[in-house]
ZAVOKE-821864 format. One line per 3 residues: their letters; for each residue y, z, x of C-alpha. Coordinates in steps of 0.1 Angstrom, whole numbers. Each point is the difference from the previous one (the first is absolute). Layout:
BEGIN
a> Y Z X  ...
// end
This chain:
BEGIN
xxx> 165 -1241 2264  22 -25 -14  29 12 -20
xxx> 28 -12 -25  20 7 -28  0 -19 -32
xxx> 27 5 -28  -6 0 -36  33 -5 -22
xxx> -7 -21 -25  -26 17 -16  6 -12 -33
xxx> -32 -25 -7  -19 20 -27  -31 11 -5
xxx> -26 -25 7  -38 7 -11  -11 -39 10
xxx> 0 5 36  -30 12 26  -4 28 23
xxx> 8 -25 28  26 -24 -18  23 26 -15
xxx> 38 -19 1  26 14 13  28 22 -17
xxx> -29 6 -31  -14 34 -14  -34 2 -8
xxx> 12 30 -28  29 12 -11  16 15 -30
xxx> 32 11 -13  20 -16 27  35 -27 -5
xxx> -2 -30 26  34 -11 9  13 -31 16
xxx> 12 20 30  -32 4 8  0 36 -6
xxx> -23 17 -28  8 33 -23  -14 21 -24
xxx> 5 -6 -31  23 21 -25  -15 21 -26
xxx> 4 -12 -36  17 20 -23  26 -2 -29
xxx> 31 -22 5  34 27 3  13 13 -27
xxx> -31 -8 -21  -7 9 -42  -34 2 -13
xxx> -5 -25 -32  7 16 -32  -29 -11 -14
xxx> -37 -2 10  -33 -15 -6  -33 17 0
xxx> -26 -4 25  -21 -22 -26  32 -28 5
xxx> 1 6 37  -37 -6 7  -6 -26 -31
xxx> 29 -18 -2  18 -30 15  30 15 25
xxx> 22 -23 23  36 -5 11  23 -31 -5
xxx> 30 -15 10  24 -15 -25  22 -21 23
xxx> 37 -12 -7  3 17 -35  19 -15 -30
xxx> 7 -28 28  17 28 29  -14 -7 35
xxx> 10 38 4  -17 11 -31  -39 8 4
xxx> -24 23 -19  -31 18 4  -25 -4 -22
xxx> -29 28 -4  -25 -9 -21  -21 36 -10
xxx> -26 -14 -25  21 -19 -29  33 10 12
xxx> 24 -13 21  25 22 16  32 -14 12
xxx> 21 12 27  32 -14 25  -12 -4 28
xxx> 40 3 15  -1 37 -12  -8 27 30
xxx> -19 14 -6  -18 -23 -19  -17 27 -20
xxx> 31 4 -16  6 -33 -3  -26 -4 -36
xxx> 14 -19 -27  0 12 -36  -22 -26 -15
xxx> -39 -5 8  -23 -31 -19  -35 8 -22
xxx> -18 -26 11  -20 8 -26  21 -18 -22
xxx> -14 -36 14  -34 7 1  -19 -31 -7
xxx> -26 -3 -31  -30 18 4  13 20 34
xxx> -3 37 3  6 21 25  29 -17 12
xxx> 12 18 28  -29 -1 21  7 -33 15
xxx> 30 -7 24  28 -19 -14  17 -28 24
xxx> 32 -4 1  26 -27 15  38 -4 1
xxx> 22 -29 -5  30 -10 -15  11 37 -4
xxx> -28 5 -24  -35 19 7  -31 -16 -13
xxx> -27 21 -5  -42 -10 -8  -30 15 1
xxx> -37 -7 -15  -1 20 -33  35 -5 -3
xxx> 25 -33 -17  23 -9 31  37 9 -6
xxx> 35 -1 15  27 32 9  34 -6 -3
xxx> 23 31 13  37 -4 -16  21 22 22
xxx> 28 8 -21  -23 20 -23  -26 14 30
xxx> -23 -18 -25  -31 -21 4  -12 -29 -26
xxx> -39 -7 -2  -11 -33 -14  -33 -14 -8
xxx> -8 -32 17  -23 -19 -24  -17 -32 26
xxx> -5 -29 -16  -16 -31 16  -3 -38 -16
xxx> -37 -3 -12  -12 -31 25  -38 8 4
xxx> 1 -5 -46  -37 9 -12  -33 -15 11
xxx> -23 -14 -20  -31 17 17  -2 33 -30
xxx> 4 -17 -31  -12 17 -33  -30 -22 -17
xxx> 7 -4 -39  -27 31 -18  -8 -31 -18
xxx> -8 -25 28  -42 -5 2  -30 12 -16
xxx> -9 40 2  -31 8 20  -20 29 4
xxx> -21 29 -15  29 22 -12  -6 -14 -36
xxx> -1 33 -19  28 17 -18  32 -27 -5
xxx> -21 -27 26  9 -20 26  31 -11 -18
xxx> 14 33 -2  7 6 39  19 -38 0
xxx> 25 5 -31  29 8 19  -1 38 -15
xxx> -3 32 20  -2 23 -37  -36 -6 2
xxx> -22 32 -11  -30 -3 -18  -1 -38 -2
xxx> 1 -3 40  -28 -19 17  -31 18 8
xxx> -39 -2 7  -26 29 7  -13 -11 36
xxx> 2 13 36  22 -31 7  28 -13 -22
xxx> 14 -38 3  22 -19 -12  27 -28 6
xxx> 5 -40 -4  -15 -35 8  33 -16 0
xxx> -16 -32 0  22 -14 38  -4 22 28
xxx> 26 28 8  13 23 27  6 31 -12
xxx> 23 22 19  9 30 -25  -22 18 -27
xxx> 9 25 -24  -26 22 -15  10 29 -31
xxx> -23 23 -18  5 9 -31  29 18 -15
xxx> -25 33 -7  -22 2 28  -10 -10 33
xxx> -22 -32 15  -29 21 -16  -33 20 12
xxx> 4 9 39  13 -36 5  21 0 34
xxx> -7 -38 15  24 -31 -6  -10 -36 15
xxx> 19 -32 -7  -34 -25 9  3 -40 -6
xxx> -26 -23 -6  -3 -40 -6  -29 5 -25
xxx> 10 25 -16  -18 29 17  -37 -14 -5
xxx> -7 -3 41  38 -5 13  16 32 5
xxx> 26 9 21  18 36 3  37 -7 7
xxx> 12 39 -6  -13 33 -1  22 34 -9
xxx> -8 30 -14  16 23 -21  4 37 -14
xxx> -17 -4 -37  12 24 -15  32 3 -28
xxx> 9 -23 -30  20 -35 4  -12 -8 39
xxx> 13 -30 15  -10 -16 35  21 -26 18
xxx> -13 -22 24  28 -22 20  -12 -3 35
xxx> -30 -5 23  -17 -20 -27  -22 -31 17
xxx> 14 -31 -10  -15 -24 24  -17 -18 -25
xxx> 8 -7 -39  -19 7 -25  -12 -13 -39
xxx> -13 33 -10  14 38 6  -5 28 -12
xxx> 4 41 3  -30 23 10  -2 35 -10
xxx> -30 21 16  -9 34 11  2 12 -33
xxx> -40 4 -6  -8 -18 -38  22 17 -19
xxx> 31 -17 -21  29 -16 24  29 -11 -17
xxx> 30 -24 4  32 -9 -19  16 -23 18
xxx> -3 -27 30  27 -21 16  -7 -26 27
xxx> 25 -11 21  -3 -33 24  12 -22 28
xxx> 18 -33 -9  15 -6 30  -20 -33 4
xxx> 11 -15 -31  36 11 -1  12 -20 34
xxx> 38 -10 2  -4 -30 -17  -23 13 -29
xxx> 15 -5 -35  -22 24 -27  -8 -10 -37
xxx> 7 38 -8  26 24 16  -16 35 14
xxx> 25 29 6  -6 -6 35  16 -35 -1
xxx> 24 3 -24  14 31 19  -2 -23 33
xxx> 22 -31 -18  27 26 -14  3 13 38
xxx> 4 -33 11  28 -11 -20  -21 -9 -32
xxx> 25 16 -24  23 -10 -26  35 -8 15
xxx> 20 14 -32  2 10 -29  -15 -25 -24
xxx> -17 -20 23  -35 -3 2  -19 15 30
xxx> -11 -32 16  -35 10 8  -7 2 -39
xxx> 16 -38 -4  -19 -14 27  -32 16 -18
xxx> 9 -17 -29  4 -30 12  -26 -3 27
xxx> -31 27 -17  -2 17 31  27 27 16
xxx> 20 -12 32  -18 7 36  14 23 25
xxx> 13 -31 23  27 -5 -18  37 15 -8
xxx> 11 -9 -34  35 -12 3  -9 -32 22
xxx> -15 -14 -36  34 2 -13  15 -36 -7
xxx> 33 -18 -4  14 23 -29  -10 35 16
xxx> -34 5 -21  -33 4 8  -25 -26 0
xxx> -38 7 6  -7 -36 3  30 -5 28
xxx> -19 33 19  -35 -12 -1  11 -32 16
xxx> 12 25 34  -34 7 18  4 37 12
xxx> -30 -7 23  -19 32 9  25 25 9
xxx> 14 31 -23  37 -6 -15  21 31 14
xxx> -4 30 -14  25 30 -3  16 2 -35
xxx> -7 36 -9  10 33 22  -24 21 0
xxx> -3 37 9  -27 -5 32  -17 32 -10
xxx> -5 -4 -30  1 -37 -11  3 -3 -39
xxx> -4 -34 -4  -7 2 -39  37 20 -2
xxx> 18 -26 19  -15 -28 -13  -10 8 -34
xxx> -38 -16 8  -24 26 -19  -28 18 18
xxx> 9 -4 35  -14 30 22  28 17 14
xxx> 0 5 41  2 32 11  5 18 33
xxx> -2 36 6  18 3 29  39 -8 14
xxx> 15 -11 28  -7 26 29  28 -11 22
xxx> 34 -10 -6  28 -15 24  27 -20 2
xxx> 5 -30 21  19 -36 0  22 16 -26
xxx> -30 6 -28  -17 28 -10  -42 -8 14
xxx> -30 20 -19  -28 1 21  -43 22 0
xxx> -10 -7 -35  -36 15 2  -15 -25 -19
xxx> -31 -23 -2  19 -26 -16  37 -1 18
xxx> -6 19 29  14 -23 20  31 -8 -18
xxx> 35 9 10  25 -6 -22  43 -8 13
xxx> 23 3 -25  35 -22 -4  25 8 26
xxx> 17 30 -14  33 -6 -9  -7 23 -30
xxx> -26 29 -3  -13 -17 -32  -13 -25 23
xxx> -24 21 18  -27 -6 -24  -1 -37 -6
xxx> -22 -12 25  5 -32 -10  18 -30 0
xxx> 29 -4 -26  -2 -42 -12  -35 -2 -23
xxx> -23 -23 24  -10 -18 -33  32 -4 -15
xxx> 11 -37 1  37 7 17  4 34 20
xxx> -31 3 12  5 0 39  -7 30 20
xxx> 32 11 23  3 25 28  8 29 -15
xxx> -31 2 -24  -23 23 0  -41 -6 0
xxx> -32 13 10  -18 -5 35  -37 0 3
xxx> -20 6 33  -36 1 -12  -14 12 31
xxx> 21 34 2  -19 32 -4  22 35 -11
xxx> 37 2 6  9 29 15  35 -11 9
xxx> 28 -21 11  28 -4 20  29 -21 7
xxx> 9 -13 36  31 -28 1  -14 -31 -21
xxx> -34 12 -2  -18 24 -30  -32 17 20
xxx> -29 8 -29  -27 23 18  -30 3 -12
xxx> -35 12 7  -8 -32 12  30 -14 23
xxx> 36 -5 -4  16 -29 -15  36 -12 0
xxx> 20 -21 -29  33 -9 6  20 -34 -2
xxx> -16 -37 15  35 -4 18  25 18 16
xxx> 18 8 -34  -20 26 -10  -21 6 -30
xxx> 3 -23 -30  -18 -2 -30  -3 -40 5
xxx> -8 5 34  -21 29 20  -32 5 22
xxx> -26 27 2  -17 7 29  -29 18 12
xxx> 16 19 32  -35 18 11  -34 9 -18
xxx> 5 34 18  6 23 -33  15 34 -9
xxx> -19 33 -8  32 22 -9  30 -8 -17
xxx> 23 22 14  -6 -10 31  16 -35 -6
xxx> 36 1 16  24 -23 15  19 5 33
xxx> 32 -21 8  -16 -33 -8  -42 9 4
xxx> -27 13 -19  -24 30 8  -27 9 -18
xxx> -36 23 -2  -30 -18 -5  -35 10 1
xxx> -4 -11 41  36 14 10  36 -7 -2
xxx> 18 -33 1  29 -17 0  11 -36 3
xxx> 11 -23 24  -3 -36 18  -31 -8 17
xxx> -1 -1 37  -16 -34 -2  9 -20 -32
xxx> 32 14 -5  -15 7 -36  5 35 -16
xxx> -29 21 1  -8 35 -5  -2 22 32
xxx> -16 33 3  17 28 14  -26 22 4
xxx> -26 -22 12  7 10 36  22 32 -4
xxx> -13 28 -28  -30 -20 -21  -26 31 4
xxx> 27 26 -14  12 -26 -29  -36 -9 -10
xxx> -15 41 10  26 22 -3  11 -11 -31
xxx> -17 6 -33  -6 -36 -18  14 11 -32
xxx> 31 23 14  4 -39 15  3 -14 -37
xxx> 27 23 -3  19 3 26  39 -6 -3
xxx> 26 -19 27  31 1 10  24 -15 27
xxx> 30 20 17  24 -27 15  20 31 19
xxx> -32 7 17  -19 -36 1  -35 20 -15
xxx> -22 -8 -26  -11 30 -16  -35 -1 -18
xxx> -7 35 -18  -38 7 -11  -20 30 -9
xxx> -24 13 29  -30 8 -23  -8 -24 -27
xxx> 12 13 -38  -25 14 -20  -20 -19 -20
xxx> 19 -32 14  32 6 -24  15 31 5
xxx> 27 12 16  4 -40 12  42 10 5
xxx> -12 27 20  11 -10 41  -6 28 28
xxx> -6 -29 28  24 -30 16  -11 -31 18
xxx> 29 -11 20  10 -36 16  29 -3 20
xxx> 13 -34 -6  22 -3 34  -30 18 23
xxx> -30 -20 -21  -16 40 -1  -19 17 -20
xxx> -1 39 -4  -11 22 -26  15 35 -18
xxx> -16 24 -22  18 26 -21  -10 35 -2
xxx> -3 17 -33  6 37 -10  -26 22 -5
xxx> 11 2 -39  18 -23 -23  12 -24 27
xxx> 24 -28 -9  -13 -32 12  12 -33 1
xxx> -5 -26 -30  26 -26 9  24 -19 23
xxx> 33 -21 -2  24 -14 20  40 14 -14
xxx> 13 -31 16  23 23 17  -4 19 36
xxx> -11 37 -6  12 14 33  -25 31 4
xxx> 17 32 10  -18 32 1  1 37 2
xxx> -17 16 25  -9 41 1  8 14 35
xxx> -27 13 23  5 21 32  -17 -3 31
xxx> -33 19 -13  6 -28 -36  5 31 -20
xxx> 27 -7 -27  34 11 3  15 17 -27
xxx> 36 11 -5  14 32 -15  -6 -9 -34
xxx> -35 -10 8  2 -33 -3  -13 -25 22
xxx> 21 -16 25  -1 -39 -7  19 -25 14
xxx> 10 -39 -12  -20 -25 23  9 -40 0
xxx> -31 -17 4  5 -26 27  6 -38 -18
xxx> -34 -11 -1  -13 23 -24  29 -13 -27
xxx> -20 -16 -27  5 -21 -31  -33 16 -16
xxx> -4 31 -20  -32 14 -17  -5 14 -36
xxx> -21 31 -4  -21 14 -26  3 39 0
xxx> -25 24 -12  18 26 -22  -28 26 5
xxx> -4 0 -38  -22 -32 -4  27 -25 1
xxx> 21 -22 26  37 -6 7  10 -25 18
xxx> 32 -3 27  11 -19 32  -6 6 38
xxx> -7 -20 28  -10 9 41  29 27 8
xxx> -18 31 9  14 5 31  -26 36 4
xxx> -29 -24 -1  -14 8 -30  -7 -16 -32
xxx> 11 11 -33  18 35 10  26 -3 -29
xxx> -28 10 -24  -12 30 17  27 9 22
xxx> -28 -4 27  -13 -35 -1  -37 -14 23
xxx> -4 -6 31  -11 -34 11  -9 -11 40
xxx> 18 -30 16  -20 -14 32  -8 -36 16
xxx> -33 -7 19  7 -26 26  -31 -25 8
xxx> -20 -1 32  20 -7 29  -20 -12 31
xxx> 30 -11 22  -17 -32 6  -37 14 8
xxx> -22 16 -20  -25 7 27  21 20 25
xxx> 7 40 -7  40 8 -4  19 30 1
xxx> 31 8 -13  22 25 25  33 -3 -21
xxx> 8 -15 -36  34 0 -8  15 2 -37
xxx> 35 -7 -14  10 12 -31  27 -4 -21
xxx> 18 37 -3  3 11 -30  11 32 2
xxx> 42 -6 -9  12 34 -4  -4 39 -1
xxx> 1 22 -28  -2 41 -4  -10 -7 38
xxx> -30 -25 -6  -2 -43 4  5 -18 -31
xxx> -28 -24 -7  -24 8 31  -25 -24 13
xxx> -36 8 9  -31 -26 13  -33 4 9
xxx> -21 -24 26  -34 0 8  -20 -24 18
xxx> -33 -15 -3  -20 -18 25  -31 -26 2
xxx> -5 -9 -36  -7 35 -14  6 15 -38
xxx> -3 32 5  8 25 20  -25 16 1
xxx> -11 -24 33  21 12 21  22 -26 6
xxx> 28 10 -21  30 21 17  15 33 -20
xxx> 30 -9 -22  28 9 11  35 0 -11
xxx> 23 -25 19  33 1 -17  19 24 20
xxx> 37 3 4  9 11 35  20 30 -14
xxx> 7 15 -31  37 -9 -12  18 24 -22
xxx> 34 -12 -17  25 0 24  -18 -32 23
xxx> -19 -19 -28  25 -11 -30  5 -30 -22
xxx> 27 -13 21  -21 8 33  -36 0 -8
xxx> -14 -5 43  -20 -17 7  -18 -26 -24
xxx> -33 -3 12  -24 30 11  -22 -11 27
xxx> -34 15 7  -26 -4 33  -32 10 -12
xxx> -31 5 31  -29 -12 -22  -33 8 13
xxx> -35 -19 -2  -9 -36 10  -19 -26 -17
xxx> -1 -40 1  18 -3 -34  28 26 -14
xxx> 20 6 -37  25 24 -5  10 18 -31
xxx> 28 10 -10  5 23 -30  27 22 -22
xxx> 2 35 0  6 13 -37  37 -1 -10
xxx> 13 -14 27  13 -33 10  -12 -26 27
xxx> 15 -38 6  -21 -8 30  18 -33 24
xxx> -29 -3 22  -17 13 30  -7 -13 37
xxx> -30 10 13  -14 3 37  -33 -18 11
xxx> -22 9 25  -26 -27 -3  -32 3 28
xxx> -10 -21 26  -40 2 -8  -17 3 -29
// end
């Protein structure tokens, strides 16, 4: 038999799911749970979590509709009226935000008079406001604050008062796209009326520009209903309007709509180019037609089909056509007659009058050429010697065939009133339903980013640098690009960025020089084309990876990197081995990808939540274990933790136990920004771990110092059942030093197990039988004092080994567990003290029986007690044959 001894110390690798029976790596679990990896190479259970010291329940609550319904996150409001020692939490609990200092301990004391309704900003049209999670960003002292149903706005605290200042931020962009001519409205009097509605007021009735029709209105007793207009030069049409009269509906069972085209006039041309239907039924109907209409061809004749309604009466009062110019009105194109479309498009360009009794130019070059001025060209280049105008001097520049710059009128982006800012009549105002989703504040200027939209999805918009908060909505550049002196952009200007290709924000963050946009389909970068940083006048975006995001709190970044959930795992950034390039790099493609992608629930992955602890070096990603009901409830509701240790490159998971009834449970994570050193009180247990009690029956407790590497900058917020249908809310964080969770709200807490799984070790064959005739285990002792006659803070660990491959025990290749944490004698007070506390590691030699050609050991807690396990050396007896 050949024999040896093989050490394991550094146990600290993680748990790895991506490895085979026979290829398991070294220092790796194969499952764990509820353990701490430390860079000692030593591993511990974890703490229970529980309220912080000297904790308050919230004075107020919210029912269990607003904790199941309704949006729920922490934030940090850093540097505070312009203090780097000043920082708030922010709790938003449905439309409120709750303040408090985070320097106050403990910070449930620490709430600040003053809350915000956001409420108060909800954008047109938006209910239910709190539902959706605001963002929020810090700079300049100030917190900035969006969300999609909500206008963006700015905090100001003023400490002198303990006050807060909200302001509205109203963004406003410089109109350069101007209007297209592609939907212009065709004059009711253009053509000749076709069809067979001739009853009632006739064809003429539905193309006199009134919608007050009644009994007049077009009409005709058939099973299908036409009518429209040979306009005599072939059109695209691109909109339709169609009304029914101001006292009924379309008429008879009616419930079909075409647009159809023809180029002889319906007799054997006929070409369907629309079909909706509609709910017939009311008084005044009206259908709108602006998109997916076939314009691949024009047309001489079109006209409106009404069928379905069997022979009876169909009415209508009114038609509009609207069509595509775009061909006609090129750059260079000077019209005999001025449509809204252009006029509005000249006046944005410059084309207005310079001053108070001066003409506007485009009318004087219409009355002295008979045609309005092109879009090529800026007025004031026509001006001559003596400072005027001259159309003839203009009309000798050739524009050629590219637009003049456009820009005169700011414009509200989501809702673009062109016919308010420029006077121009009849101009179709541009809505959006939504806001910003994300917010955040880079290169000194306040960045609005996620606009679900069809239209400006992709557009992020960068205010002026901030020198004062009313900058933080002008997203665009000061000087007037059509204004014949200052019209330069500078630096400092604000604008809007367009990446076309971008699916949906869900995030962004700021590392050095660089703003990092996820979204669900990669990540891209924008920051400045040199080494000065971003500039208006000078910036590049780049597309980083087409590896997207699925969850947008999982987006973090950690001292300089990335990290980030997507669909296939988690990533981060970093150079390529090869082309030096950044890339995105899995870091679960070889270590835990079947627990991210099985374990997991999809959706709890949507919405999940991160953090980083720099006292530690984790990354903390908190999840629910089972998916929320109906996909959107409870979705602040955390009972599970992945965990990557940033130094170790390991993974390992913790779940938290809940009480049987009303159980607090986790709905948020921050970092203080200051080290929460985690003491704890532990009760006393004898030798038998029967409580002692002292005269007064009271339990004995003692303080215990938790060693340094449990210190933490992170604490948790809790939502607390009140047992009447409501929730409080308070602080904790992992400081239950009786290993259970929540005991502060029962006095008695839950249990939860601790253990770690190594993988398959085959000592270098897996075809040989081994035996194991001694393992021996080192553990830290944590056992520090006596009290009433009993240790303080006992120990306890379980082992039990597995051989050849087998999951269950039930195979007979499993040993009996057994406990292996055993001090050599018990110590009462006089030998173990705080000054004296023995020895400090317990050693154990454990005969395990069995043999097998592969072996995994188990190690696992005993309820309430501690274990911080520093490794074992085992024994091999490996033999000769097979």
């Amino acid at each position: 038999m050949a024999v040896g001894a093989k050490p394991y110390n550094t146990f600290v690798a993680g748990l790895i799911t991506e490895a085979g029976p026979l290829t398991f790596p070294e220092n790796a679990s194969e499952d764990e749970l509820n353990c701490e990896l430390f860079r000692q190479g030593n591993r511990r259970r974890r703490l229970g979590i529980d309220y912080e010291d000297g904790y308050t329940l919230s004075a107020t609550n919210i029912s269990t509709s607003t904790a199941r319904d309704q949006g729920i996150k922490t934030y940090v409001w850093e540097a505070v009226a312009g203090n780097g020692n000043r920082n708030f939490l922010i709790i938003q609990l449905d439309t409120t935000l709750h303040y408090y200092d985070l320097a106050n301990d403990p910070l449930s004391g620490g709430k600040k008079s003053f809350t915000t309704d956001l409420s108060t900003y909800a954008a047109s049209g938006a209910t239910d406001i709190g539902s959706e999670l605001v963002s929020v960003a810090s700079g300049r002292g100030l917190a900035f604050v969006s969300s999609p149903k909500i206008e963006p706005f700015s905090i100001e605290y003023d400490p002198d008062s303990d006050s807060i200042n909200e302001k509205q931020i109203e963004i406003r962009i410089r109109d350069f796209d101007g209007l297209d001519y592609d939907v212009e409205f065709v004059d009711a009097g253009a053509g000749t009326a076709i069809g067979n509605m001739t009853g009632g007021g006739g064809l003429a009735a539905s193309f006199n520009g009134s919608v007050e029709n009644a009994a007049s209105s077009s009409s005709v007793a058939s099973a299908t209903a036409t009518i429209g207009n040979d306009w005599g030069s072939n059109k695209k049409i691109t909109k339709f309007v169609v009304k029914s009269p101001t006292d009924s509906n379309f008429g008879g069972t009616a419930n079909t709509i075409k647009l159809q085209g023809s180029t002889d006039n319906f007799a054997t041309s006929i070409e369907t180019l629309y079909t909706t239907t509609y709910a017939n039924s009311g008084t005044n109907l009206e259908v709108v037609v602006s998109s997916g209409i076939n314009t691949t061809s024009a047309y001489a004749y079109h006209r409106i089909e009404f069928s379905g309604g069997g022979a009876s009466t169909s009415y209508c009062s009114e038609v509009e056509f609207y069509e595509d110019l775009s061909d006609t009105y090129e750059p260079n194109y000077e019209p005999s007659s001025l449509l809204n479309t252009h006029s509005y498009n000249l006046k944005n360009q410059g084309w207005n009058s310079p001053g108070t009794g001066v003409a506007n130019p485009s009318d004087t070059y219409f009355t002295s050429k008979s045609v309005y001025p092109s879009n090529n060209k800026q007025w004031w280049t026509g001006k001559d010697n003596d400072d005027n105008f001259s159309a003839d001097l203009l009309a000798k520049f050739d524009g050629g065939n590219t637009l003049a710059p456009r820009g005169h009128y700011i414009l509200n982006p989501f809702y673009k009133d062109r016919s308010a800012a420029s006077g121009v009549a009849n101009i179709v105002v541009e809505s959006e339903e939504k806001r910003p989703k994300y917010i955040q504040f880079f290169a000194g200027r306040v960045w609005y980013l996620g606009i679900e939209s069809s239209n400006i999805n992709g557009n992020i918009f960068f205010s002026q640098v901030l020198t004062d908060v009313k900058k933080a909505g002008k997203c665009y550049q000061e000087g007037d690009p059509t204004s014949e002196e200052i019209n330069e952009l500078i630096d400092n200007d604000g604008g809007v960025i367009v990446i076309p290709e971008i699916g949906n924000v869900l995030g962004s963050i700021v590392i050095d020089r660089y703003l990092l946009v996820f979204a669900t389909n990669g990540v891209w970068s924008i920051s400045g084309a040199s080494e000065d940083g971003f500039k208006a006048t000078d910036y590049q975006v780049t597309n980083v990876t087409s590896v997207g995001c699925n969850s947008a709190g999982s987006i973090l970044e950690v001292e300089g990197r990335p990290y980030w959930w997507s669909t296939t795992g988690i990533f981060t950034i970093a150079p390529d081995q090869i082309s030096g390039r950044l890339a995105a790099q899995s870091l679960t493609q070889n270590t835990i990808e079947s627990f991210y992608l099985d374990t997991i629930p999809n959706i709890s992955k949507t919405f999940a939540r991160s953090i980083y602890d720099p006292a530690t070096k984790r990354i903390y990603w908190f999840y629910s274990k089972t998916a929320p009901v109906n996909g959107n409830e409870f979705t602040s509701k955390f009972d599970a933790a992945l965990i990557f240790d940033t130094s170790l490159g390991a993974f390992y998971p913790w779940e938290i136990a809940a009480l049987d009834n009303d159980s607090p449970y986790i709905a948020g994570v921050f970092n203080t920004r200051s080290v929460n050193a985690v003491d704890r009180t532990e009760n006393v247990s004898d030798s038998n771990d029967d409580l002692v009690i002292n005269a007064a029956t009271d339990n004995v407790v003692v303080d215990i110092a938790t060693i340094a590497g449990s210190n933490t900058f992170l604490k948790w917020f809790f939502l607390v059942p009140d047992g009447a249908g409501n929730y409080d809310w308070t602080f904790g964080l992992f400081n239950n030093g009786d290993f259970v969770d929540w005991e502060t709200k029962d006095s008695v807490g839950k249990s939860y197990s601790s253990f770690v799984q190594t993988g398959f070790e085959i000592v270098g064959d897996f075809v040989k039988k081994k035996t194991i005739p001694y393992i021996y285990i080192y553990f830290d002792k944590s056992e520090t004092a006596t009290a009433g006659g009993a240790l303080v803070n006992p120990s306890s660990c379980f082992l039990t080994t597995k051989f050849d491959w087998t999951n269950s025990g039930d195979t007979g290749k499993w040993s009996t567990k057994r406990q292996i944490y055993r001090l050599k004698r018990y110590f009462d007070s006089g030998i173990i003290s705080t000054s004296d506390p023995g020895q400090t590691l317990v050693v154990s030699k454990e005969k395990i029986r069995g043999r097998g050609r592969a072996i995994q050991f188990k190690f696992e807690s005993e309820d309430g007690k501690d274990f911080n396990l520093y490794g074992w050396q085992a024994v091999y007896n490996v033999q000769d044959g097979l």
